[in-house]
N, C-alpha and C positions, 0 to 999 in steps of 0.2 A: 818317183812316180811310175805308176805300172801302166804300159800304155794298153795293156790287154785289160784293163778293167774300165767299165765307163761310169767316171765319176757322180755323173747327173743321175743317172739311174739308182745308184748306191743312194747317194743323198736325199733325193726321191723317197727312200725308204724310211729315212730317220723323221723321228719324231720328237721334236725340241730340242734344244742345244745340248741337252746331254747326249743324247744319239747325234748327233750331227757331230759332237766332235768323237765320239766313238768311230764314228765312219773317217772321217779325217782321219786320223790318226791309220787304220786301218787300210786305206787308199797306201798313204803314202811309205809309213813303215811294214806295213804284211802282217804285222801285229802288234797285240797289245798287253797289256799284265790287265788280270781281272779287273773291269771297270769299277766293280764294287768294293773294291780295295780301297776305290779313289775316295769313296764318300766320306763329308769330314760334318764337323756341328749336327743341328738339328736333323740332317741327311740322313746318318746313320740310323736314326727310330725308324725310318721308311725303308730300312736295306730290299725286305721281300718283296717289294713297288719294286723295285730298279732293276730286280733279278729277273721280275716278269718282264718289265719294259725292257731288257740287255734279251729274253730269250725272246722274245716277240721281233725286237729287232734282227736278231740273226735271223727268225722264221722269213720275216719277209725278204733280206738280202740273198736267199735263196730262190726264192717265188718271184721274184720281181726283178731281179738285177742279172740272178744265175752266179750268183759269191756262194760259196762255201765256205761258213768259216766254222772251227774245230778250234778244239783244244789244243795246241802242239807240242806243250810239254806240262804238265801237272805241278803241283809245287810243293816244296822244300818234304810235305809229306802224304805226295800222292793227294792232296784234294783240292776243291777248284779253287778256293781263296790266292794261294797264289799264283796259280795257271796261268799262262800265256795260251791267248787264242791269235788263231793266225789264219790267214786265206791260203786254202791248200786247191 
């Protein structure tokens, strides 16, 4: 748990239990592997919904909470599929 982050505020920000556990996760490990990695069945026909809703939610975790969060490493070849974002 990072005690320099305020979890209420971050959470605040999420919009539905997908975002809401984006931000969990995000609170207490510092990061996470591409959320839209996660998407499994019918999910997947919606990927560029989740893209918007995963960049909309970083927009606000900036605006609203003061989280930063970034890419912190790229994946296996340099693109965001399997990036790790992380609170810097």
């Amino acid at each position: 748990m990072n005690k320099l982050l305020d979890k209420d505020k971050m959470m605040a920000c999420a919009r539905g239990r997908w975002q809401r556990q984006i931000v969990e996760y995000l609170y207490y490990d510092g990061e996470i592997t591409n959320p839209i990695s996660w998407l499994q069945g019918t999910a997947r026909e919606y990927k560029q919904r989740y893209e918007e809703s995963f960049s909309n939610l970083i927009s606000r975790l900036e605006a609203d909470a003061g989280v930063k969060v970034r890419i912190v490493q790229y994946g296996p070849r340099g693109g965001r599929w399997g990036a790790k974002y992380g609170i810097v």
